[in-house]
TIVO-574959 format. One record per residue (C-alpha): residue number from 1; residue in one letter; y, x, z. Coordinates in steps of 0.2 Angstrom, whole numbers, plus 2048, in hexadecimal, padded with zeros to 3 digits. Example, Ala and Ser with C-alpha at 12.3 -4.5 7.8 and 13.67 -1.06 7.14 Angstrom:
% TIVO-574959
resi resn north east up
1 A 7EA 83E 827
2 S 7FB 844 824
% end
This chain:
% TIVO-574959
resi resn north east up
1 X 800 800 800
2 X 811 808 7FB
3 X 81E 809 80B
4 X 830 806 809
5 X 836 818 80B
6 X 849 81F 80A
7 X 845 81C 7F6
8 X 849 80A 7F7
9 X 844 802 7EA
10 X 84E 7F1 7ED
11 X 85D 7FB 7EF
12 X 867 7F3 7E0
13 X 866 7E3 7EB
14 X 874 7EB 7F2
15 X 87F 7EA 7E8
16 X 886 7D8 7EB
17 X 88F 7D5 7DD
18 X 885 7DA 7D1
19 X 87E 7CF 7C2
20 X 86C 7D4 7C4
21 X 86C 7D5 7D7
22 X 876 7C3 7D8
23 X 869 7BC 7C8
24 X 85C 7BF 7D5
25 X 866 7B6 7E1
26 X 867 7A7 7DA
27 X 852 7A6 7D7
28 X 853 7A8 7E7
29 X 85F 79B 7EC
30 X 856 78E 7E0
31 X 846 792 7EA
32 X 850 78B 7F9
33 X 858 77E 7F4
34 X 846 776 7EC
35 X 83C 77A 7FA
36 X 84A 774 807
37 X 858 769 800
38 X 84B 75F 7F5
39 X 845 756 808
40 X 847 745 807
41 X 850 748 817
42 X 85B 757 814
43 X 86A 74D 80C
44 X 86C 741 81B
45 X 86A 74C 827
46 X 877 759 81E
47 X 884 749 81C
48 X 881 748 82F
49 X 885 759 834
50 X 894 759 829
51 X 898 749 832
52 X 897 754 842
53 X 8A4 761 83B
54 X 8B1 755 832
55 X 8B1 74A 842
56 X 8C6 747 844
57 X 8C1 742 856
58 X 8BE 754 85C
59 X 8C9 75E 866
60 X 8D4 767 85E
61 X 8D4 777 867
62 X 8E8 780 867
63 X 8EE 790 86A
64 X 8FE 78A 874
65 X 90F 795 871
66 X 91E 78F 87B
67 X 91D 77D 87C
68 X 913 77C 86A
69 X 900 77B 867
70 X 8FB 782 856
71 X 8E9 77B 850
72 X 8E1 780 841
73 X 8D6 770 83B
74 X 8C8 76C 82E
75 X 8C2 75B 828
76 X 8BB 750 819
77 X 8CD 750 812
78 X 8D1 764 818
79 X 8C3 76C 811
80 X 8CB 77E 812
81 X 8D7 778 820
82 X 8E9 776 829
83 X 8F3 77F 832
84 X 8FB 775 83C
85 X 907 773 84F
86 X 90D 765 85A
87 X 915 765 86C
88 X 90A 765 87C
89 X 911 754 881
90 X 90B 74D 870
91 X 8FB 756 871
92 X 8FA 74A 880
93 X 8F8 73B 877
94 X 8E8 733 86F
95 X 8EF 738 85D
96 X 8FC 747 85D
97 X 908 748 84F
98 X 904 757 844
99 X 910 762 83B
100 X 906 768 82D
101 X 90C 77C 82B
102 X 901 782 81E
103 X 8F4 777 813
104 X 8E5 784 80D
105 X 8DE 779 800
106 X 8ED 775 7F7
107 X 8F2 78A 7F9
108 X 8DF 78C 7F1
109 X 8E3 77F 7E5
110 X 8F3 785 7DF
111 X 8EE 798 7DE
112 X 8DC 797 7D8
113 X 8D5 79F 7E7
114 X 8C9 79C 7F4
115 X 8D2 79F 801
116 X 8CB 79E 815
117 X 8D7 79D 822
118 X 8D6 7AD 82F
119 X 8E4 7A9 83A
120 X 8F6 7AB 83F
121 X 8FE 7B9 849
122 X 90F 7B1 84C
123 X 920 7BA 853
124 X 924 7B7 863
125 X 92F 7B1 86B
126 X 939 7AA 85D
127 X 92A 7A3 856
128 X 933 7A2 844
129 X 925 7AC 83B
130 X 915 7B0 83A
131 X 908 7BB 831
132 X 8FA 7B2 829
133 X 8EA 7B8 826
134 X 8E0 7B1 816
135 X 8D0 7B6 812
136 X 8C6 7B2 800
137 X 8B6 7AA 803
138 X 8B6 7AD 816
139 X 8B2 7C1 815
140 X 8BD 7CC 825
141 X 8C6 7D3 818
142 X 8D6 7CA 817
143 X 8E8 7C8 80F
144 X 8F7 7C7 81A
145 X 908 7BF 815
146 X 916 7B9 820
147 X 919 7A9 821
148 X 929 7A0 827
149 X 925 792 835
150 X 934 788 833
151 X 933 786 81D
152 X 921 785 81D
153 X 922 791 812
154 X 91B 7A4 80E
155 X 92B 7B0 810
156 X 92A 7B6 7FE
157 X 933 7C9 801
158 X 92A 7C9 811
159 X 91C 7D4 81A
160 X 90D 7D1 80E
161 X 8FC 7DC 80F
162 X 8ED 7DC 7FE
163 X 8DE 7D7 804
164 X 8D8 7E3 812
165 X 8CD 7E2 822
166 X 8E0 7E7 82A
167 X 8E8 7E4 83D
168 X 8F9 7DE 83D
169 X 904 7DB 84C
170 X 918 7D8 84E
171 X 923 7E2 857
172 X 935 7DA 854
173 X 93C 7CD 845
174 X 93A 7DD 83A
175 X 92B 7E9 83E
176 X 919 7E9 841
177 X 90D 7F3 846
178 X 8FF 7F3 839
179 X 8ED 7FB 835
180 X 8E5 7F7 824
181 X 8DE 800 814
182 X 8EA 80B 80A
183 X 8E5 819 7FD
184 X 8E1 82B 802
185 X 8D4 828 810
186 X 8DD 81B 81A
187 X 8CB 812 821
188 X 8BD 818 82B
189 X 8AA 81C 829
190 X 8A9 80A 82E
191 X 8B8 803 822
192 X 8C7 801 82D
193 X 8D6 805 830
194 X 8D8 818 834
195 X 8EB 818 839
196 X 8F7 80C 843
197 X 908 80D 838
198 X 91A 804 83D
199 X 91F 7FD 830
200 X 932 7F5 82B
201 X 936 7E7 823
202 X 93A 7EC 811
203 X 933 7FD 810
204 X 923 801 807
205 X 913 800 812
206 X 90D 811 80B
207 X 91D 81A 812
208 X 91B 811 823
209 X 91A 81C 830
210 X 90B 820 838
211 X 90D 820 84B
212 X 8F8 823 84D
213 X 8E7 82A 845
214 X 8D7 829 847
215 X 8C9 833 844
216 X 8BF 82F 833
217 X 8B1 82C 83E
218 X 8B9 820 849
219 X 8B7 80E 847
220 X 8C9 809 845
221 X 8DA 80C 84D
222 X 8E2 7FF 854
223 X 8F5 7FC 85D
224 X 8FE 7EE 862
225 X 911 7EA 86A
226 X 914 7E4 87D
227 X 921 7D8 87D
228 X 922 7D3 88F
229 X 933 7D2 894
230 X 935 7E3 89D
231 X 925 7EB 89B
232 X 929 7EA 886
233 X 91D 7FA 881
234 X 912 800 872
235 X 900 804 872
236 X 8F4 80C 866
237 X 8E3 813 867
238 X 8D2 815 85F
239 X 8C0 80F 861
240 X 8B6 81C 85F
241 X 8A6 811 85E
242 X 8A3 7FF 862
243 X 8A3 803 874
244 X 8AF 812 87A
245 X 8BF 813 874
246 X 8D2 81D 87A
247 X 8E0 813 87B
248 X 8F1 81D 87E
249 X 903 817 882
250 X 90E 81B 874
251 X 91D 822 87C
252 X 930 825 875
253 X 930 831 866
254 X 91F 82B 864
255 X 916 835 871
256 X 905 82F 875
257 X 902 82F 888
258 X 8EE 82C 88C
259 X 8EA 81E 897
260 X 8DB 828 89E
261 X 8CE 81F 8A1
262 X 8BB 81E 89F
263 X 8B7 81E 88A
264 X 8AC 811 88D
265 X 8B8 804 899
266 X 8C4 7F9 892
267 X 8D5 7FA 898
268 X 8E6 7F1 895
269 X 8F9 7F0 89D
270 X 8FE 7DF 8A3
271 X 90F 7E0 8AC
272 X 90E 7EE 8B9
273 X 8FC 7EE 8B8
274 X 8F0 7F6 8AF
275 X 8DD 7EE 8AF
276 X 8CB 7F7 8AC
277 X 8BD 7F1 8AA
278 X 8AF 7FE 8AD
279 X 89F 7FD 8A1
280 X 89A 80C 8AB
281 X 89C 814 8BD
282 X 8AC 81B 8C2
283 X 8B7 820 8D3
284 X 8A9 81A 8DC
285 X 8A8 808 8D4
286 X 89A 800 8C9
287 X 897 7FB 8B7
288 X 89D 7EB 8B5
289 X 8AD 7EC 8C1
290 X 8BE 7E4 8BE
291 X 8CE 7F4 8C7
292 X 8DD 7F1 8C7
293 X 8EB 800 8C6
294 X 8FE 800 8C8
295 X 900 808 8B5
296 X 911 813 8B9
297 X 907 818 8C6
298 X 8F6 81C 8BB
299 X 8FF 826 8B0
300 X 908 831 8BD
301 X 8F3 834 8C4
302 X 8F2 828 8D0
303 X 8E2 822 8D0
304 X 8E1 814 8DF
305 X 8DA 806 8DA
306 X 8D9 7F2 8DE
307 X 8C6 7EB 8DD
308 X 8C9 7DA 8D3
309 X 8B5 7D5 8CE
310 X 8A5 7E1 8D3
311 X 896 7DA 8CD
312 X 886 7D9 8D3
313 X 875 7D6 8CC
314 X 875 7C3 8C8
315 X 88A 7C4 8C5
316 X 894 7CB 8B7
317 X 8A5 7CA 8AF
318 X 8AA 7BF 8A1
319 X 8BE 7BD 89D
320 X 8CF 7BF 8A3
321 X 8E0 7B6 89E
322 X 8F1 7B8 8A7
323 X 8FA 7AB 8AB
324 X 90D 7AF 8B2
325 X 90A 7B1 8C4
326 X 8F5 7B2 8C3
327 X 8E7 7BA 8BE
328 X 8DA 7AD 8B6
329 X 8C7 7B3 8BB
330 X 8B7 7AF 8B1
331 X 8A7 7B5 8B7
332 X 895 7B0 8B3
333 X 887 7AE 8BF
334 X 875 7AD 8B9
335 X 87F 7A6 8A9
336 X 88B 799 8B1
337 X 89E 79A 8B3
338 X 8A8 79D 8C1
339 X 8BD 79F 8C0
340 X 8C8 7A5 8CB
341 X 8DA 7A8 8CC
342 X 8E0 7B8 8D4
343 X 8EF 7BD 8D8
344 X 8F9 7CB 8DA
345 X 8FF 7D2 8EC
346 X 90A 7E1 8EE
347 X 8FE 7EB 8F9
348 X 8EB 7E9 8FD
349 X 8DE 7DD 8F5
350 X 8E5 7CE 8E7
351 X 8E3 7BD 8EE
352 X 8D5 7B3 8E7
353 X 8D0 7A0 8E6
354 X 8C3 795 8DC
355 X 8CF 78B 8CF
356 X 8C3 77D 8CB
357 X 8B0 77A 8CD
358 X 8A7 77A 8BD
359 X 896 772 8BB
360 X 885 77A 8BC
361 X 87F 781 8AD
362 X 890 780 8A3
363 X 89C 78C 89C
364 X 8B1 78B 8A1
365 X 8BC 794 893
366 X 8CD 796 89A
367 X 8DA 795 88B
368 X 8EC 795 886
369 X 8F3 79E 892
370 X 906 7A6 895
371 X 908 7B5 89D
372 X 91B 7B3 89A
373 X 921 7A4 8A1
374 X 915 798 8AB
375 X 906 796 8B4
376 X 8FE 788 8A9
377 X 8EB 78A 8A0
378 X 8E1 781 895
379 X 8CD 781 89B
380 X 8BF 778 891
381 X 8B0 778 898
382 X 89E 773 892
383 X 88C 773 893
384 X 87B 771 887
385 X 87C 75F 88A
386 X 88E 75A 88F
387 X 89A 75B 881
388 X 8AB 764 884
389 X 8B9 75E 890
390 X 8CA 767 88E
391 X 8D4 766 89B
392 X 8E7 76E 8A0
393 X 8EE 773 8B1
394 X 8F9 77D 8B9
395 X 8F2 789 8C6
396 X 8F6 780 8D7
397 X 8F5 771 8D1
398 X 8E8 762 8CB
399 X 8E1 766 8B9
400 X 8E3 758 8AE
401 X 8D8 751 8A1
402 X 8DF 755 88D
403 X 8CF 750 884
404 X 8BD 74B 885
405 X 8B2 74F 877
406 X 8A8 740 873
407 X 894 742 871
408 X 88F 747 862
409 X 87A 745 863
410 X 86F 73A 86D
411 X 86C 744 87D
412 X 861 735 887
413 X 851 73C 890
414 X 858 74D 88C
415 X 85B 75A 89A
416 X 861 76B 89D
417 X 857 779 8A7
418 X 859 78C 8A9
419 X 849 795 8AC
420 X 845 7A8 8AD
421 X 838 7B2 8A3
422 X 82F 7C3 8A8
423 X 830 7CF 89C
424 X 825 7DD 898
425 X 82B 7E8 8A3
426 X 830 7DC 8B0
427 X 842 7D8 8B0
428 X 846 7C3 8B1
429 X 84D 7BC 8A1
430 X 857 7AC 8A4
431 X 856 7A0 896
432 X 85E 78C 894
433 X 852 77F 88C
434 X 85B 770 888
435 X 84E 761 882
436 X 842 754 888
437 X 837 754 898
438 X 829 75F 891
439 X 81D 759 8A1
440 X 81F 748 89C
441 X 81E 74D 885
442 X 813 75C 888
443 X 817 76C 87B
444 X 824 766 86E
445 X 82E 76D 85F
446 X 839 77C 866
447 X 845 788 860
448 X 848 798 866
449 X 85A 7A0 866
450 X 862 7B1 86A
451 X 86C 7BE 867
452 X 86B 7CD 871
453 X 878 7DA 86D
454 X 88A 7E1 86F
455 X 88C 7DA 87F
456 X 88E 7CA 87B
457 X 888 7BB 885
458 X 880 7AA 881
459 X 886 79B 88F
460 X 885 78A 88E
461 X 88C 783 87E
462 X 88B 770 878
463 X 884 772 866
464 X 888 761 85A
465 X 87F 767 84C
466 X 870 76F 855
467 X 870 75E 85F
468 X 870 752 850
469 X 863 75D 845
470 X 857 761 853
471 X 859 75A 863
472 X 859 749 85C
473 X 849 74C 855
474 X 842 750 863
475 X 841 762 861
476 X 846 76E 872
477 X 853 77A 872
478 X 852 78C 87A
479 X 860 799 87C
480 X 85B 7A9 882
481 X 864 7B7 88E
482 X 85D 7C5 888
483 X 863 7D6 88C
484 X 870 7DE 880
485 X 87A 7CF 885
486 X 886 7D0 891
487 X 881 7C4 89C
488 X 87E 7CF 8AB
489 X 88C 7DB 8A6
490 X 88B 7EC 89F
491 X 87B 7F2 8A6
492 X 872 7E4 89D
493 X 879 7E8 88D
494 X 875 7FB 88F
495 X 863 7F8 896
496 X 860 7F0 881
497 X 86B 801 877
498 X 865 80A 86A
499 X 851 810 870
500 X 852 805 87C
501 X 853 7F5 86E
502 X 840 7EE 870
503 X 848 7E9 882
504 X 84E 7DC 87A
505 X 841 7D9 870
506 X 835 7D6 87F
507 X 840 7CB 887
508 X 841 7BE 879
509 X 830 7BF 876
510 X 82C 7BD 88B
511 X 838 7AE 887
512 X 82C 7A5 87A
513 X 81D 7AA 884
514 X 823 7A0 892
515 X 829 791 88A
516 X 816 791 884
517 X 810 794 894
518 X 81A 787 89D
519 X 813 779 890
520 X 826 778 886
521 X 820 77D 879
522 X 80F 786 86D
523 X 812 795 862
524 X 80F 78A 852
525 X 81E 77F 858
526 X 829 78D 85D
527 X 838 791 852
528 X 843 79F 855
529 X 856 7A2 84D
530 X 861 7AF 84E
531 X 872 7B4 844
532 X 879 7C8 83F
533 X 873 7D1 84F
534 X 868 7C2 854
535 X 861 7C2 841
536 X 85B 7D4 844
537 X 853 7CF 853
538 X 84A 7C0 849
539 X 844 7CF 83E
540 X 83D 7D7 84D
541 X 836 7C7 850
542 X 82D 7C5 840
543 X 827 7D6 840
544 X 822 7D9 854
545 X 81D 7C9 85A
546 X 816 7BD 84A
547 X 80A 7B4 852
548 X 818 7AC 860
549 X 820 7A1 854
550 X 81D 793 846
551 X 82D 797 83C
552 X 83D 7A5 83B
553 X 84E 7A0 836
554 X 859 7B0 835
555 X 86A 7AF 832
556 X 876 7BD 82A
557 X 86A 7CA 82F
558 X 869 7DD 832
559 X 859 7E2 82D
560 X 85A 7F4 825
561 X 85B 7FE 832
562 X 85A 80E 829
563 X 868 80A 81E
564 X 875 7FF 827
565 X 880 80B 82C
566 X 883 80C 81A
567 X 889 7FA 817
568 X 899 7F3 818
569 X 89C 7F3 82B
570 X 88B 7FC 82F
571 X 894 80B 838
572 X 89E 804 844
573 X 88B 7FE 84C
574 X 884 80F 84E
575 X 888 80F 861
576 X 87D 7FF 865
577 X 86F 804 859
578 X 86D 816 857
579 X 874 821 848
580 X 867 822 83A
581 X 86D 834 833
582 X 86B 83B 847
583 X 859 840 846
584 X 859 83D 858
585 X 85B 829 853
586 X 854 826 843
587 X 841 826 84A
588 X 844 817 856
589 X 850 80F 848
590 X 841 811 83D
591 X 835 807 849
592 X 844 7FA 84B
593 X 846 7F8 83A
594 X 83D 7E8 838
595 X 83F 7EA 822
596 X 834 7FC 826
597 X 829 7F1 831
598 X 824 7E4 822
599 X 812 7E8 81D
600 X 804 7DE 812
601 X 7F6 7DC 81D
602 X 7FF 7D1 82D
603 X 803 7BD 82B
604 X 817 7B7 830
605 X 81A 7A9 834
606 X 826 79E 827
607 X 837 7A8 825
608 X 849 7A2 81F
609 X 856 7AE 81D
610 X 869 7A9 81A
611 X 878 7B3 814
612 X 886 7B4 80C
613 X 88E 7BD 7FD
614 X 89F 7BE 805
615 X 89A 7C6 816
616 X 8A3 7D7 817
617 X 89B 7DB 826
618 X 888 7D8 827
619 X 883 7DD 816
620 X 878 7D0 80B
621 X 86F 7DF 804
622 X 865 7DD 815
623 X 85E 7CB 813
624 X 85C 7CD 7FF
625 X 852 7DD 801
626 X 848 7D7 80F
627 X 843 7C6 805
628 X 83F 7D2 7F8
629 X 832 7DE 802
630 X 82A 7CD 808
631 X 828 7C7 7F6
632 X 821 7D7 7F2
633 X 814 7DA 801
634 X 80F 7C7 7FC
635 X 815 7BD 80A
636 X 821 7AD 804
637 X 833 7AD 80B
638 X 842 7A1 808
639 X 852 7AC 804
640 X 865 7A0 806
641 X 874 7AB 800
642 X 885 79F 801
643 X 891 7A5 7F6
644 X 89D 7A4 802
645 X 8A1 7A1 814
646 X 8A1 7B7 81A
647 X 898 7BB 82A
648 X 89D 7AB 832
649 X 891 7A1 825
650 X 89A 794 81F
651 X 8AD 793 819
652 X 8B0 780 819
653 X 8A4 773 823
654 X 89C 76E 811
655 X 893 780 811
656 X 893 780 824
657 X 888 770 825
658 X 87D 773 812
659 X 879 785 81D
660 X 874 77B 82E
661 X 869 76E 825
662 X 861 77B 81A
663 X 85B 784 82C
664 X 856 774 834
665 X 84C 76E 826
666 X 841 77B 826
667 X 840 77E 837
668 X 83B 76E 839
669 X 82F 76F 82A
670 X 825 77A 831
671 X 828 775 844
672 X 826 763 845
673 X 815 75E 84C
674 X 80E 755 83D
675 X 80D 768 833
676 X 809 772 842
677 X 7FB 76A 849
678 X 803 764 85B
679 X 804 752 861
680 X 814 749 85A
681 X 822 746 869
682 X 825 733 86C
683 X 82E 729 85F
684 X 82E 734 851
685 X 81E 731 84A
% end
């Protein structure tokens, strides 16, 4: 049997616009669509889902500046979107009055381009202009052109950027401070910005002075301006991989002053202050620890610092946001929410207090926010069965309810339980399954998700579209905490790095075993999804542990571990995975690669893979050439590649839900009790 060796030969898959490589494609896609949008069900339930994301009855979540909330919104009648502001006493009422800022259909329209909305940075505090981010087809590459708040209108001498994976920021009515791609080796290995320029209004980008650079190795530099009122101060820096950076003050004349902490901690100046938190020991404190520092006082060496958070083994930290007078707390423990506020005392500990109760097994977002000028917040808070609740308070006072999100799925007879898996080498694995009592159903139709990487955690998210296309059905719902995540803090990340990776693997797959063992579920009902990081651990899924599951949805995968440093962003990823041109890390990259894993002579279980053309940052060439290797060893494989949509997946809910009801489909195709051999659950015969 040949092996797939550093002589690739599905390497022209790569090249994603290419006539041969996107001909193939679209064999592919035809395979798809026949095999899964040909189900007598699939139009229905795609018309539901996109009922789900059109709804005009969702919240529609702000970003408040002053006494204005700006909301970006999509519906049947938007499908690229509006931008769009009203007053926070209007937002009050039942049906705000919108002013309509900019229309993206009717700009793709008009200019023949399919234009994706990326955001706004607006100018503060006059509020008068903003710099809007437009991307084509939904890749992180973006155009920015200024746009004037009070015409409605793009500024047409104004600050305007090509298309770029660029950082902009303002510093006054005429200035910004800006990172993007230029001739002459502007990007990084990893293709970003390499330099932090100031740049005047009316002056060619290309003669803007550079004020920072980074080194070519570097993931990108980055600086932004401080605008509080008597703190006003610039900062640049650079991350040198995904997980250690420098960040310096730059000082008058342009003189960089180090703020010297740990490479590995995050650090930033609010006010007097400057805030650390640690991913690794230091002065005597634990990964995982919120310090607090006077910053004048930092920089001249003094080193005495305030403990806001220390962790402990079932406790991490999730989020901070400043409100004039208080810090806003958010912590996690064993994967639920707690907030505090802290505030500030001019000598020993910061005061601290609960600032609401939130429920069991639910998440609490604090948002919007003003470190400026008042104490208000926004906080939306949710779980697995209980749909949003936004609510907006002022801290020292009663919270009051903005919106409810109304129920999107049937959720009677359905429950919510966090259990906790051993893994192989005996660490405890919390996991949420959200479905019926399986005492009283016995093993059902499950699906397995996770992600397991970069620090990021999974909590307790109400899911529409999950709950219409599979909860209805009476299929079970898993979501997994495996390490790489960041729900225990640093040292649960670290414990899944590089080497280390089949960590993660073992707890996923202690995961399934359990839900078997506990009667949830068998492994021919088991399903398991997982998107960019999460699609390279369905890989390792497939490959590692075949015989857990009935079916294997991966989304916008890594799956060329070999070669991914290579591809489009690949680079900047080296620091979780391992660098395969180190000798040192190409073995264990080999044995994670799950495309060098693929052989002939094992059985996998049914496999979609779904991405996009337009994702700059998880190249396609990873899903196409591992469908390909599957074809070739023998074994059958459903390949999806949207045209659109970047690394997000869909660029308007049309794709968004077509995507969704492609997964479920087949999910349920191969999962539902009737094709796997189980006993149906009650009333879906």
């Amino acid at each position: 049997m040949r092996t797939v060796t550093d002589d690739d030969p599905n390497l022209w898959l790569e090249d994603i616009e290419g006539e041969a490589a996107l001909a193939w494609v679209g064999e592919r896609n035809a395979e798809a669509e026949a095999a899964l949008a040909g189900d007598p069900g699939f139009a229905a339930l795609e018309g539901r889902l996109r009922e789900v994301l059109d709804a005009s009855d969702r919240i529609p979540y702000t970003t408040r500046r002053g006494d204005q909330r700006y909301n970006f919104w999509r519906d049947a009648d938007h499908v690229r979107g509006v931008w769009r502001r009203t007053t926070t006493e209007e937002y009050r009422e039942d049906a705000p009055a919108w002013e309509v800022l900019l229309d993206v259909d009717a700009l793709a329209e008009a200019e023949g381009v399919d234009w994706v909305w990326s955001g706004a940075v607006v100018r503060e505090p006059d509020r008068e202009r903003a710099l809007v981010r437009l991307s084509r087809g939904g890749g992180d590459a973006v155009e920015i052109r200024e746009f004037d708040l009070a015409r409605r209108e793009f500024v047409g001498d104004g600050f305007h950027v090509a298309e770029a994976k660029t950082r902009i920021g303002w510093v006054d009515e005429d200035t910004v401070l800006i990172g993007t791609g230029l001739a002459g080796g502007s990007l990084t290995d990893s293709g970003y910005a390499r330099t932090v320029r100031r740049w005047r209004r009316g002056t060619p980008l290309d003669e803007a002075t550079v004020v920072y650079e980074a080194e070519r190795g570097d993931i990108v530099a980055f600086g932004w301006h401080d605008r509080t009122p008597g703190f006003e101060r610039d900062f640049v820096g650079r991350a040198l991989d995904f997980f250690t950076s420098e960040l310096y003050l730059l000082a008058p004349g342009d003189r960089l002053v180090k703020v010297d902490v740990p490479d590995d901690a995050e650090a930033y100046a609010h006010r007097e202050h400057l805030l650390v938190t640690l991913r690794s020991d230091w002065l005597g404190h634990p990964a995982g620890a919120l310090l607090a520092f006077g910053f004048d006082a930092f920089l001249a060496g003094d080193r005495t610092a305030r403990v806001l958070f220390a962790p402990d083994a079932r406790t991490a930290l999730v989020g901070q946001a400043w409100t004039r007078h208080h810090l806003l707390l958010t912590t996690m423990r064993d994967v639920s929410t707690r907030v505090e506020v802290l505030t500030p005392t001019p000598e020993g500990p910061w005061t601290r207090a609960p600032l609401t109760a939130v429920p069991p097994l639910s998440d609490a977002a604090v948002m919007n926010t003003d470190p400026d000028t008042d104490d208000a917040y926004d906080l939306d808070v949710e779980g697995f069965l209980q749909p949003s609740t936004l609510f907006r308070g002022r801290i020292g006072t009663p919270a009051e309810v903005l919106r409810r999100a109304p129920a999107r799925f049937d959720a009677e007879g359905l429950s919510v339980r966090q259990y906790f898996a051993t893994s192989r080498d005996g660490t405890r694995v919390p996991y949420f399954v959200t479905g019926p009592d399986h005492a009283e159903r016995g093993p059902g139709p499950t699906l397995l998700y996770g992600y397991g990487g970069f620090e990021v955690s999974l909590t307790p998210a109400y899911g529409a579209v999950s709950g219409r296309a599979w909860l209805e059905r009476g299929g079970t719902r898993v979501v997994a905490n495996i390490r790489g995540g960041g729900e225990y803090g640093p040292g649960w990340h670290r414990a899944a790095l590089k080497a280390e990776r089949p960590r993660a693997y073992e707890d996923f797959a202690a995961v399934a075993a359990d839900l078997v063992a506990r009667g949830i579920t068998t492994p021919a009902l088991l399903g398991a999804w997982g998107g960019s990081n999460g699609g390279l651990l369905m890989g390792a899924m497939l490959t590692r542990y075949p015989e857990l599951f009935g079916a294997v949805v991966a989304e916008i995968p890594l799956l060329d571990m070999l070669r991914y440093h290579r591809l489009l962003a690949g680079a900047s990823w080296t620091a979780e995975y391992g660098d395969p041109e180190d000798e040192a890390d190409r073995p264990h990259l080999r044995a994670l690669s799950p495309y060098h894993r693929l052989t002939a002579d094992r059985a996998y279980p049914p496999l979609l893979l779904r991405t996009s053309t337009r994702d700059d940052r998880v190249h396609p060439g990873h899903a196409r050439k591992f469908a390909a290797r599957m074809r070739e060893l023998g074994h059958s494989v459903l390949l999806y590649e949207s045209p659109g949509g970047g690394h997000g997946g869909g660029s308007d809910n049309g794709q968004a839900a077509f995507n969704s009801a492609l997964a479920y489909t087949f999910l349920w195709h191969h999962l539902s009790p009737q094709r796997s051999g189980g006993s149906a659950p009650p009333d879906h015969e």
